[in-house]
N, CA, C, O and CB atoms as a CASP TS submission, in Angstrom:
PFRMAT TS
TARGET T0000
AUTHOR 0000-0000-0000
METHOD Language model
MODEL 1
PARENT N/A
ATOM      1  N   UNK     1     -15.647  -7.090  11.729  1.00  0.00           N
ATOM      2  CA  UNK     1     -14.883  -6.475  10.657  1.00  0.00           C
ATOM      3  C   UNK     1     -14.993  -7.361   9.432  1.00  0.00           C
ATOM      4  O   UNK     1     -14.544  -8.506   9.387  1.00  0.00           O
ATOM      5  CB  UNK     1     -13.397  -6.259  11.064  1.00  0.00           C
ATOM      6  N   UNK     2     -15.558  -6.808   8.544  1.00  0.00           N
ATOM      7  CA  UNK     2     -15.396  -7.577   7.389  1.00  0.00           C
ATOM      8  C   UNK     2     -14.398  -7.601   6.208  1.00  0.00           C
ATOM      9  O   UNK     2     -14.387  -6.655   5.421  1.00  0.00           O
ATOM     10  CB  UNK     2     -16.356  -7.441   6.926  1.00  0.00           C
ATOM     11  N   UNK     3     -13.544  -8.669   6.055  1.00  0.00           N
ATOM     12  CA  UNK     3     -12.499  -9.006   5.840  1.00  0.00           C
ATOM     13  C   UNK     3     -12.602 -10.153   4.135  1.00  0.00           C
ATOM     14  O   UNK     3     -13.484 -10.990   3.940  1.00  0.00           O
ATOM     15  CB  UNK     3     -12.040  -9.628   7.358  1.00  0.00           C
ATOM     16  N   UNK     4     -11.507  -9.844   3.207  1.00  0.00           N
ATOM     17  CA  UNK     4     -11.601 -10.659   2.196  1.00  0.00           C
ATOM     18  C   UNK     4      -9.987 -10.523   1.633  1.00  0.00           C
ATOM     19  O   UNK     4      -9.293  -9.507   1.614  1.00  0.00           O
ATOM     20  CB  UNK     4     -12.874 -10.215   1.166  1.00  0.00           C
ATOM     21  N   UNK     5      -9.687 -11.713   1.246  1.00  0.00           N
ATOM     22  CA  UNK     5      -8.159 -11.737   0.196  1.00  0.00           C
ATOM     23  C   UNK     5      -8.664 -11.440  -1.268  1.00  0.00           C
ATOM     24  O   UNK     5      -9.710 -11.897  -1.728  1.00  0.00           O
ATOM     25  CB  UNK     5      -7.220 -13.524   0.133  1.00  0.00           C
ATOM     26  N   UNK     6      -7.757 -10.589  -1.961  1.00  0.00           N
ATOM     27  CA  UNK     6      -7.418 -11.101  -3.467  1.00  0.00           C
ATOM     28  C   UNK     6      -6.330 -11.368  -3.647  1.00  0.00           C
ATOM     29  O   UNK     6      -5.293 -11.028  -3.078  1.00  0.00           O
ATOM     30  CB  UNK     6      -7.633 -10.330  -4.497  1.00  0.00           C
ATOM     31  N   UNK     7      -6.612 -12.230  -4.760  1.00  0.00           N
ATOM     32  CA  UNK     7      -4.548 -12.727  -4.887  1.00  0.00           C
ATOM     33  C   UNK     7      -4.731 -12.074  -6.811  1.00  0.00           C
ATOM     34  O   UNK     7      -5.508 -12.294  -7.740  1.00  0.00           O
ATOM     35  CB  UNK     7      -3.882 -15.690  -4.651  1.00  0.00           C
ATOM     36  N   UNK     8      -3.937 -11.519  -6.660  1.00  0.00           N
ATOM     37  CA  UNK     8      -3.833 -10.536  -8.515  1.00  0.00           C
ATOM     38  C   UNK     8      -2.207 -11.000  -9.217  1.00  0.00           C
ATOM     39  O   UNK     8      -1.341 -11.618  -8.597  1.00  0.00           O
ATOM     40  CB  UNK     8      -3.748  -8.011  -8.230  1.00  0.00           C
ATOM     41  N   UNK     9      -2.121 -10.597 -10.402  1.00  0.00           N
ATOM     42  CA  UNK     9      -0.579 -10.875 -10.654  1.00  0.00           C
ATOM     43  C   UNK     9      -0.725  -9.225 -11.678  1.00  0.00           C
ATOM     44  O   UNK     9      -1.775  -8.667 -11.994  1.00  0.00           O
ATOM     45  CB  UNK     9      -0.033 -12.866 -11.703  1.00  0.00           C
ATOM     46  N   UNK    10       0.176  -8.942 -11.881  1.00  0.00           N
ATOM     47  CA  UNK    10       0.799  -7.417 -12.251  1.00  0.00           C
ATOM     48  C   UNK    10       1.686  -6.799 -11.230  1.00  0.00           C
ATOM     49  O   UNK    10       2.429  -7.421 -10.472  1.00  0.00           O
ATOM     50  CB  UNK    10      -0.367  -6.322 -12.448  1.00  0.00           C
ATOM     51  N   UNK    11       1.544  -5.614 -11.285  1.00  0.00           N
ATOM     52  CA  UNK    11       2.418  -4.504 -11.058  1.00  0.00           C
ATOM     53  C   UNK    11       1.452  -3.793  -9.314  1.00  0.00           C
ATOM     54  O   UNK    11       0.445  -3.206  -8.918  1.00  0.00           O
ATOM     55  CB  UNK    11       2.403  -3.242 -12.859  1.00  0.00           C
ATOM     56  N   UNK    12       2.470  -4.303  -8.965  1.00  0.00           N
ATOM     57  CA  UNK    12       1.598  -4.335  -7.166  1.00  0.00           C
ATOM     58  C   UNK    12       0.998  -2.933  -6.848  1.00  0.00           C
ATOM     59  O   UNK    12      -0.088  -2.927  -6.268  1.00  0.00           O
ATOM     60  CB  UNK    12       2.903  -4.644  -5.591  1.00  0.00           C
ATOM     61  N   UNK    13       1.650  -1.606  -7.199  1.00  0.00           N
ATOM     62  CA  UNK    13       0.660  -0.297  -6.712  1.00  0.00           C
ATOM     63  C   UNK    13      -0.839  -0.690  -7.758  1.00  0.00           C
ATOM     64  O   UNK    13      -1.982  -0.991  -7.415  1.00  0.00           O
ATOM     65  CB  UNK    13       1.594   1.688  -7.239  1.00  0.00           C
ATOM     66  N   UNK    14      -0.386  -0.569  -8.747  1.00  0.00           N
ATOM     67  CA  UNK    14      -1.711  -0.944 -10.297  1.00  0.00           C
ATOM     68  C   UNK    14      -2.666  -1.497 -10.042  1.00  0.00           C
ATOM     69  O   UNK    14      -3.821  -1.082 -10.143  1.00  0.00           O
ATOM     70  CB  UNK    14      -1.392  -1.919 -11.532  1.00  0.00           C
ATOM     71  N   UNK    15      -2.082  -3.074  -9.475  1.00  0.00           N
ATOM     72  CA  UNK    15      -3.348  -3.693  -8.626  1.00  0.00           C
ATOM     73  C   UNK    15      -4.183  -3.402  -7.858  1.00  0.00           C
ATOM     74  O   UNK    15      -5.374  -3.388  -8.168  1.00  0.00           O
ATOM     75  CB  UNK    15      -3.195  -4.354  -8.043  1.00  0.00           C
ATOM     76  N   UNK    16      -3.516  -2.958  -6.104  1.00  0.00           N
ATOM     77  CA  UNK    16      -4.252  -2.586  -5.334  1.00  0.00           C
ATOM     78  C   UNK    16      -4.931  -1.382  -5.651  1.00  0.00           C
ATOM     79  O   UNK    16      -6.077  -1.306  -5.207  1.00  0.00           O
ATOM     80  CB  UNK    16      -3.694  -2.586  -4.356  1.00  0.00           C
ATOM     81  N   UNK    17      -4.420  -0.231  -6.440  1.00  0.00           N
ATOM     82  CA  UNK    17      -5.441   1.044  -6.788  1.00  0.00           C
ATOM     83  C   UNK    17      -6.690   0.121  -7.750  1.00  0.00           C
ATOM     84  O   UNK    17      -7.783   0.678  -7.654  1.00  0.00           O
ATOM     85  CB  UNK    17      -4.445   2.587  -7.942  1.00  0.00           C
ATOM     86  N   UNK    18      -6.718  -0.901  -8.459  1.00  0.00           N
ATOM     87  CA  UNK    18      -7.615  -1.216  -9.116  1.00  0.00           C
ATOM     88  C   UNK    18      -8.717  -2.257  -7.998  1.00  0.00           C
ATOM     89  O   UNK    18      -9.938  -2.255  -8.151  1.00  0.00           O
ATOM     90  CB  UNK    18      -6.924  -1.837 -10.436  1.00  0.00           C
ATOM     91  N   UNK    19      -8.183  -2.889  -7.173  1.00  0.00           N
ATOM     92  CA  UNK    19      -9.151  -3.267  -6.019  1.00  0.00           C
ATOM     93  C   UNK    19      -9.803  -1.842  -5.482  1.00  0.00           C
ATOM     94  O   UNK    19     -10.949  -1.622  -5.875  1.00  0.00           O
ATOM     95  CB  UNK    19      -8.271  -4.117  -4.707  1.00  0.00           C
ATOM     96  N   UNK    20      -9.259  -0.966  -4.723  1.00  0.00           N
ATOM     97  CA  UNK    20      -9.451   0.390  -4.142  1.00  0.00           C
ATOM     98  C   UNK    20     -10.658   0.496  -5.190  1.00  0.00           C
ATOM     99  O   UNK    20     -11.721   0.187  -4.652  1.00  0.00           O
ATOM    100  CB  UNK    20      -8.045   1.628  -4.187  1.00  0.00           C
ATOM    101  N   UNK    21     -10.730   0.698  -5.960  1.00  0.00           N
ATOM    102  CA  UNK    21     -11.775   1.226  -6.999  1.00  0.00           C
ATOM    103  C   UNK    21     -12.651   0.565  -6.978  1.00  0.00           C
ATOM    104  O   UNK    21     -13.595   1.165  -7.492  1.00  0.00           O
ATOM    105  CB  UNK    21     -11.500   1.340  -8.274  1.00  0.00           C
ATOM    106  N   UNK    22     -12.982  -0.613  -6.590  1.00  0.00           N
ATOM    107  CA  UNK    22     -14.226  -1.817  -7.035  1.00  0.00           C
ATOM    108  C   UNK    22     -14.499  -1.897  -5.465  1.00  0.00           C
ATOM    109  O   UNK    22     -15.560  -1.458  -5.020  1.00  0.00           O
ATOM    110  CB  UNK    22     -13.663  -3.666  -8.003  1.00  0.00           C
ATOM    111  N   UNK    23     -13.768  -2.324  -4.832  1.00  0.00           N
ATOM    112  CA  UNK    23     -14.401  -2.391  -3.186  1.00  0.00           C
ATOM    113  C   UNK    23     -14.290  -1.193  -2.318  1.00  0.00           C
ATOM    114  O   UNK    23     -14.777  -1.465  -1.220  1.00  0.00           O
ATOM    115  CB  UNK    23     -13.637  -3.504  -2.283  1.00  0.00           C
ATOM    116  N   UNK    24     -13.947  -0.254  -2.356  1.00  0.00           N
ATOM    117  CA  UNK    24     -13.543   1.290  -1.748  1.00  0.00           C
ATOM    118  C   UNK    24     -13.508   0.555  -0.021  1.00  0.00           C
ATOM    119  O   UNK    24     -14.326   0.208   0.831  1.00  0.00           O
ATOM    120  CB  UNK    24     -15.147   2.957  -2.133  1.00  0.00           C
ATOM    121  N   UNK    25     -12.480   0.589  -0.143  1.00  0.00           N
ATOM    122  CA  UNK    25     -12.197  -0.076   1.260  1.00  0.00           C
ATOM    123  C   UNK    25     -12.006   1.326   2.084  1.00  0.00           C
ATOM    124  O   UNK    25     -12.061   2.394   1.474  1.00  0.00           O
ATOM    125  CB  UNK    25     -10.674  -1.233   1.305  1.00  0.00           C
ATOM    126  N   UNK    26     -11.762   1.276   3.606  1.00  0.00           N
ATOM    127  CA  UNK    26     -11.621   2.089   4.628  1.00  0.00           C
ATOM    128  C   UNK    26     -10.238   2.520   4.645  1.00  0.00           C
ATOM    129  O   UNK    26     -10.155   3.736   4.471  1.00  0.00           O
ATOM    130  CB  UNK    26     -12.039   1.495   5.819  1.00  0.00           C
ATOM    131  N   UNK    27      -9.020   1.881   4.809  1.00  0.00           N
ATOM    132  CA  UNK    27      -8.022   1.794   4.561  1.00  0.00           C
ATOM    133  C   UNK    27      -6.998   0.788   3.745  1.00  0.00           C
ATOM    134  O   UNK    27      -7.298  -0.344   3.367  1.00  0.00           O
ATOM    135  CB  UNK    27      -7.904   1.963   5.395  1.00  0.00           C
ATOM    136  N   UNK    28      -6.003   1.298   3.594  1.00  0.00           N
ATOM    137  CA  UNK    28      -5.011   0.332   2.736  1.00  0.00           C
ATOM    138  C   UNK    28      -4.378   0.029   3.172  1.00  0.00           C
ATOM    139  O   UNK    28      -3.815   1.108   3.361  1.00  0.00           O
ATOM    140  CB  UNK    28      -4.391   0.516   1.831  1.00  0.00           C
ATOM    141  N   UNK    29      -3.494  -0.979   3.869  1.00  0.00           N
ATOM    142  CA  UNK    29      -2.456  -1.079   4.774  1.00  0.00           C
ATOM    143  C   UNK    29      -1.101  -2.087   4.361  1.00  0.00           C
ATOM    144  O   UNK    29      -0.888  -3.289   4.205  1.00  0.00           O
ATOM    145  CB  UNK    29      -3.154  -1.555   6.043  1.00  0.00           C
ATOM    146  N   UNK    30      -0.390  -0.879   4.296  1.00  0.00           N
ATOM    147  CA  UNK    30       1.077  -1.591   3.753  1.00  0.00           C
ATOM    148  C   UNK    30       2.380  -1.635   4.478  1.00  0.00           C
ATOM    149  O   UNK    30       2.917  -0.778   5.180  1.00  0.00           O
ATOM    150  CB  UNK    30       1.520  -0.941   2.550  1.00  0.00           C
ATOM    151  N   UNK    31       2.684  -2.587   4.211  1.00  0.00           N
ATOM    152  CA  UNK    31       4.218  -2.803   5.008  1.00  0.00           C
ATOM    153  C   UNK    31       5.060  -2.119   4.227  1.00  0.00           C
ATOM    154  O   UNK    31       4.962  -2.435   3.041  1.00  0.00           O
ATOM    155  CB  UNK    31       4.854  -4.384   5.165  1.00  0.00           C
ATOM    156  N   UNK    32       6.075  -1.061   4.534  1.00  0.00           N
ATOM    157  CA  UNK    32       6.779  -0.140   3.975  1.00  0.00           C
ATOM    158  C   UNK    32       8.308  -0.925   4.532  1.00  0.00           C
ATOM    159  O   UNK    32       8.461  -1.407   5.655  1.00  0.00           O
ATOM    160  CB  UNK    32       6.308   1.535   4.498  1.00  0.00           C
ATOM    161  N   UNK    33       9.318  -0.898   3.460  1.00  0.00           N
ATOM    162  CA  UNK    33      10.456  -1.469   3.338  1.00  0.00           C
ATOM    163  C   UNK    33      11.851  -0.381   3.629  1.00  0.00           C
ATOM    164  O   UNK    33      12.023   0.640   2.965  1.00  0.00           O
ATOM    165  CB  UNK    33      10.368  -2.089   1.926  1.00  0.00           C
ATOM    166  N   UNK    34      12.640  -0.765   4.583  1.00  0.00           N
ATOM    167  CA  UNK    34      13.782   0.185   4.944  1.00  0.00           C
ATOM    168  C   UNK    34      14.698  -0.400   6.329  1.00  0.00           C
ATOM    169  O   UNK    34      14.303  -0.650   7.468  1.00  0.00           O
ATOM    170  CB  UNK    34      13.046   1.770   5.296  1.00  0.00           C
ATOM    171  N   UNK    35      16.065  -0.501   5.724  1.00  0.00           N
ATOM    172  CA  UNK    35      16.514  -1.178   7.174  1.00  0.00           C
ATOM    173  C   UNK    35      16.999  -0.054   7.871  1.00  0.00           C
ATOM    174  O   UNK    35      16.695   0.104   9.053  1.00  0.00           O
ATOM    175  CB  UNK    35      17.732  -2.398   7.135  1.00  0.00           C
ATOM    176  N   UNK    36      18.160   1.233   6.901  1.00  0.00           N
ATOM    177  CA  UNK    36      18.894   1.787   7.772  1.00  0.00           C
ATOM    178  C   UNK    36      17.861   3.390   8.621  1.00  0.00           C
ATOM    179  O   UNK    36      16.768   3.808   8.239  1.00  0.00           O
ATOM    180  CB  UNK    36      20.410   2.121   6.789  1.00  0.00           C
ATOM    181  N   UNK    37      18.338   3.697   9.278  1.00  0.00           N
ATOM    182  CA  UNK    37      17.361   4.777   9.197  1.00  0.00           C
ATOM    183  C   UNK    37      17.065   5.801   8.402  1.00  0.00           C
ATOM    184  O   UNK    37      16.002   6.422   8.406  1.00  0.00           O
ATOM    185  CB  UNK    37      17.418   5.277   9.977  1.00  0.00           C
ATOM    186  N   UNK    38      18.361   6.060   7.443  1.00  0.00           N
ATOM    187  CA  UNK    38      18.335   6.928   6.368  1.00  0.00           C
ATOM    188  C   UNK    38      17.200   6.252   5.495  1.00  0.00           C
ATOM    189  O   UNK    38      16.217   6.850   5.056  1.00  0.00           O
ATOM    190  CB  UNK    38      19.798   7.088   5.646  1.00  0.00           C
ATOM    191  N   UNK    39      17.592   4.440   5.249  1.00  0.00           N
ATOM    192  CA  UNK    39      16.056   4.064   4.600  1.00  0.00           C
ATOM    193  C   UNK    39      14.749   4.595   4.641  1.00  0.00           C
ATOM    194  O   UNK    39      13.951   5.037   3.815  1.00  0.00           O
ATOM    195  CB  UNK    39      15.698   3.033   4.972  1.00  0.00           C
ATOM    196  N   UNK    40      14.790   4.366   6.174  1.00  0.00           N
ATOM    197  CA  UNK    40      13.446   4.532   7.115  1.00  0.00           C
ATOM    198  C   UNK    40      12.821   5.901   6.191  1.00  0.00           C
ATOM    199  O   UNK    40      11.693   6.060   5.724  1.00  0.00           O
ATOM    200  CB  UNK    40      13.860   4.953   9.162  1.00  0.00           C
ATOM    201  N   UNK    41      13.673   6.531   6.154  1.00  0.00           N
ATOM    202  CA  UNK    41      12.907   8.098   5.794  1.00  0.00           C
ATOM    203  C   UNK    41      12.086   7.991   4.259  1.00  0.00           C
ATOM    204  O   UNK    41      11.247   8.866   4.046  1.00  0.00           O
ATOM    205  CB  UNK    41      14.340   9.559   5.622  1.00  0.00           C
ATOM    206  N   UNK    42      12.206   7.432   3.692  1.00  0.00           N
ATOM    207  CA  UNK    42      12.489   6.978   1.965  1.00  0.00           C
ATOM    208  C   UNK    42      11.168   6.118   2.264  1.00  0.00           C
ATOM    209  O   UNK    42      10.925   5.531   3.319  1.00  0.00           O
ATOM    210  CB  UNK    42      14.309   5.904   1.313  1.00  0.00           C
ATOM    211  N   UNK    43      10.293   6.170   1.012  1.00  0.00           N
ATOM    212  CA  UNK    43       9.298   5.028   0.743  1.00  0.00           C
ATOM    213  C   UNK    43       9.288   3.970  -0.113  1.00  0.00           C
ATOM    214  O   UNK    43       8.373   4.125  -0.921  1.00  0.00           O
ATOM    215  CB  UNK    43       8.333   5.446   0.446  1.00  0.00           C
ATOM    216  N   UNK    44       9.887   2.980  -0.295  1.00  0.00           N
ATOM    217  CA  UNK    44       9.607   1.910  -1.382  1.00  0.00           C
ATOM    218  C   UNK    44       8.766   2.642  -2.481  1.00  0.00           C
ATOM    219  O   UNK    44       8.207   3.709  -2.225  1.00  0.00           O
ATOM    220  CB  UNK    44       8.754   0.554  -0.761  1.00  0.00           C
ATOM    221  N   UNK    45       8.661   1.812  -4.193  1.00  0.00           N
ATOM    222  CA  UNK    45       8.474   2.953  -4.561  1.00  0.00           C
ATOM    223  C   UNK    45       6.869   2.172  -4.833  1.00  0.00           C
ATOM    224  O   UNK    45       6.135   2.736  -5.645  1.00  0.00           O
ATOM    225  CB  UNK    45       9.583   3.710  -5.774  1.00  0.00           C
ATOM    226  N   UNK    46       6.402   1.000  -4.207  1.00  0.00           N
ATOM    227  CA  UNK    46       5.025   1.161  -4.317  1.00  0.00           C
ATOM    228  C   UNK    46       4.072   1.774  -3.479  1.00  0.00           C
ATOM    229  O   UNK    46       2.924   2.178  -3.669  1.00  0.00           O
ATOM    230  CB  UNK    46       4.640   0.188  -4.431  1.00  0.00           C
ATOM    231  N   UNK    47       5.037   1.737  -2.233  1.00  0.00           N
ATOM    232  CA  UNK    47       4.130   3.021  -0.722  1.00  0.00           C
ATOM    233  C   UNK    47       4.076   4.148  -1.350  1.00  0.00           C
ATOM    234  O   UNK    47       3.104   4.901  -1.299  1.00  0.00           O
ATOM    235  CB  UNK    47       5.106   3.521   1.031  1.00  0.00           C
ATOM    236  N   UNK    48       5.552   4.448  -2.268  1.00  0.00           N
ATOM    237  CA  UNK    48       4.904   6.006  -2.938  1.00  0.00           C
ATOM    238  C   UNK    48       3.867   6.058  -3.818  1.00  0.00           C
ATOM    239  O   UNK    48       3.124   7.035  -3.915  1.00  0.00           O
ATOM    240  CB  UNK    48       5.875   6.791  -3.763  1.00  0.00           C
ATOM    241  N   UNK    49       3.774   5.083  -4.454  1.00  0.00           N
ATOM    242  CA  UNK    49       3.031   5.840  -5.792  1.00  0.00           C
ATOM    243  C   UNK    49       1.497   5.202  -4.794  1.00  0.00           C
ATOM    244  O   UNK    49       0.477   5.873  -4.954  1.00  0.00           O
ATOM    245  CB  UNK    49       3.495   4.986  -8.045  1.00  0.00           C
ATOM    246  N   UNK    50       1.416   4.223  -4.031  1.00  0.00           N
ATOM    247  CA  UNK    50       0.274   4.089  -3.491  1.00  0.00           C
ATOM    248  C   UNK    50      -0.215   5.321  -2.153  1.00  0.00           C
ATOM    249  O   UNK    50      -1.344   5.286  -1.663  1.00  0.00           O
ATOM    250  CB  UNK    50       0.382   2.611  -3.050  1.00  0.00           C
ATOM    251  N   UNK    51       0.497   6.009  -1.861  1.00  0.00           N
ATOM    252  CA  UNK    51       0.468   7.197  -1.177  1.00  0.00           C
ATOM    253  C   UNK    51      -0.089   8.678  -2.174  1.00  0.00           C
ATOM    254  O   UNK    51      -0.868   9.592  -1.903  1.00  0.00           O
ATOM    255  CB  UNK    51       2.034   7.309  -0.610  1.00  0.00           C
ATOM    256  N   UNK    52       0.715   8.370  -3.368  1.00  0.00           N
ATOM    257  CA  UNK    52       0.380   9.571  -3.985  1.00  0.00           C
ATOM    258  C   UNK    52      -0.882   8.850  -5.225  1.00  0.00           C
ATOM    259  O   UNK    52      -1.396   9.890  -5.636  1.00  0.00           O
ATOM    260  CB  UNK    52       2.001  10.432  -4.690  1.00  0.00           C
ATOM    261  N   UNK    53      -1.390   8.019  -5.762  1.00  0.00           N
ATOM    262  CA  UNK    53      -2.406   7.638  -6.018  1.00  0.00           C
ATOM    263  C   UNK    53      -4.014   7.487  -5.303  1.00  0.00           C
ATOM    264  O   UNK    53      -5.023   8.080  -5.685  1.00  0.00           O
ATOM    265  CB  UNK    53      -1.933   6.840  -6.282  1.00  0.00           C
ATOM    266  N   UNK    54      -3.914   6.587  -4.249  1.00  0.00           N
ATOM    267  CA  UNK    54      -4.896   6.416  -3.589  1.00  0.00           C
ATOM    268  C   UNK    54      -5.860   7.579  -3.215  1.00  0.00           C
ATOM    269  O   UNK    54      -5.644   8.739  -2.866  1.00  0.00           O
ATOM    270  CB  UNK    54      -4.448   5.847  -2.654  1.00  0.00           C
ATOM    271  N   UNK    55      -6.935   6.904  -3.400  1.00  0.00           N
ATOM    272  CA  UNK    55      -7.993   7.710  -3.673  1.00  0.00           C
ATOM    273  C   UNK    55      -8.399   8.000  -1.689  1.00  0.00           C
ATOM    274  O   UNK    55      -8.655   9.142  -1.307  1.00  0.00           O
ATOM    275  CB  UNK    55      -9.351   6.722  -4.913  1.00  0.00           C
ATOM    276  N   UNK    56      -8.386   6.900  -0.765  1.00  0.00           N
ATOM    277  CA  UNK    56      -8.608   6.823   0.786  1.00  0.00           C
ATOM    278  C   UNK    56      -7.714   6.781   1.494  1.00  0.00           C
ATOM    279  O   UNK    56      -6.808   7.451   0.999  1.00  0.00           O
ATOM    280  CB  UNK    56      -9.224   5.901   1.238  1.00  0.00           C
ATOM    281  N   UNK    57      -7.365   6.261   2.628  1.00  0.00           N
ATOM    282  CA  UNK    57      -6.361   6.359   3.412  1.00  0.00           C
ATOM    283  C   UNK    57      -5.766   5.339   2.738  1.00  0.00           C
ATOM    284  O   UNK    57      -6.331   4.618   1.915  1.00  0.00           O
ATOM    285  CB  UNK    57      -6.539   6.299   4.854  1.00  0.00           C
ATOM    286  N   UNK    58      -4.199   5.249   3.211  1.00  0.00           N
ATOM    287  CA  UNK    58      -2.765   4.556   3.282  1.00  0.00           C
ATOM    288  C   UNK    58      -2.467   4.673   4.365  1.00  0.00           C
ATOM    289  O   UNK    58      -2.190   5.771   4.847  1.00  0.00           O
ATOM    290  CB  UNK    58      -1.671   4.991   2.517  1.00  0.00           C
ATOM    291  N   UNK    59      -2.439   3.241   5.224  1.00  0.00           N
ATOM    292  CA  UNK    59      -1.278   3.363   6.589  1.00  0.00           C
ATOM    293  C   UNK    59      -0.146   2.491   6.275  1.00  0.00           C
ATOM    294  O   UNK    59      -0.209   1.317   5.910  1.00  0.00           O
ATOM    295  CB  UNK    59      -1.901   2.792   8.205  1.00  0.00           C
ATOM    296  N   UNK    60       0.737   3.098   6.433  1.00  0.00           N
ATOM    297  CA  UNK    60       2.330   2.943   5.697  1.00  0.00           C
ATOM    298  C   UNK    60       3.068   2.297   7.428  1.00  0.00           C
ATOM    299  O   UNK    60       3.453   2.971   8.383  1.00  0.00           O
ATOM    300  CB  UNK    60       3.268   5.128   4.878  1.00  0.00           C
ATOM    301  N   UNK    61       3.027   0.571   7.235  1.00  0.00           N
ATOM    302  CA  UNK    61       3.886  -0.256   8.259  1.00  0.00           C
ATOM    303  C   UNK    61       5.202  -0.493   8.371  1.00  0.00           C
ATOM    304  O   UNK    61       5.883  -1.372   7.842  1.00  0.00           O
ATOM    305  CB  UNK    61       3.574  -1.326   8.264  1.00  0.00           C
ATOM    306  N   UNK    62       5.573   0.582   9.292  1.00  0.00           N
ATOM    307  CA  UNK    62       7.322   0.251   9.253  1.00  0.00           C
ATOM    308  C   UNK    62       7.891  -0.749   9.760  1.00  0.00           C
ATOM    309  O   UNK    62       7.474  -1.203  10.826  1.00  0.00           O
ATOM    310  CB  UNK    62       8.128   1.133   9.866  1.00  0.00           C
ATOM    311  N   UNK    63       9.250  -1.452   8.934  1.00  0.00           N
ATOM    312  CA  UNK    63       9.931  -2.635   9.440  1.00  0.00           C
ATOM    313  C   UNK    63       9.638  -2.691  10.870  1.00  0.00           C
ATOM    314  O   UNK    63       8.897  -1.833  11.350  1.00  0.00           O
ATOM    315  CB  UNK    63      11.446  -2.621   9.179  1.00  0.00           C
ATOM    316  N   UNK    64      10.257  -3.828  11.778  1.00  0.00           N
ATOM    317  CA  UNK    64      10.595  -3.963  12.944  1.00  0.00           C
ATOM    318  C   UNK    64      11.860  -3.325  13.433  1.00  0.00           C
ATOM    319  O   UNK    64      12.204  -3.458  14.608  1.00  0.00           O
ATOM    320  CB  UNK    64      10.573  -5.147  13.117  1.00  0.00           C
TER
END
């Protein structure tokens, strides 16, 4: 599996859609934020806009 970090500073959905674009990766994989379960249902609002942006997949990682 070929594997690489970037470390960026801005506005965290902005970023990763602007990596997405230069390396077109396979998937995107994000840790999604929510304690109660009513949370749970709800997306942080960079899983959303990276859900409703992204051009490939999003797998959206729920808390523990």
């Amino acid at each position: 599996i070929d594997t690489r970090i970037e470390v960026r500073q801005g506005d965290p959905a902005d970023e990763i859609l602007a990596v997405e674009d230069t390396v077109d990766p396979t998937t995107i994989l994000v840790g999604s934020r929510g304690h109660s379960r009513l949370r749970r249902l709800l997306l942080g609002s960079v899983s959303e806009e990276l859900v409703a942006r992204a051009n490939g997949n999003v797998m959206l990682v729920p808390p523990a």
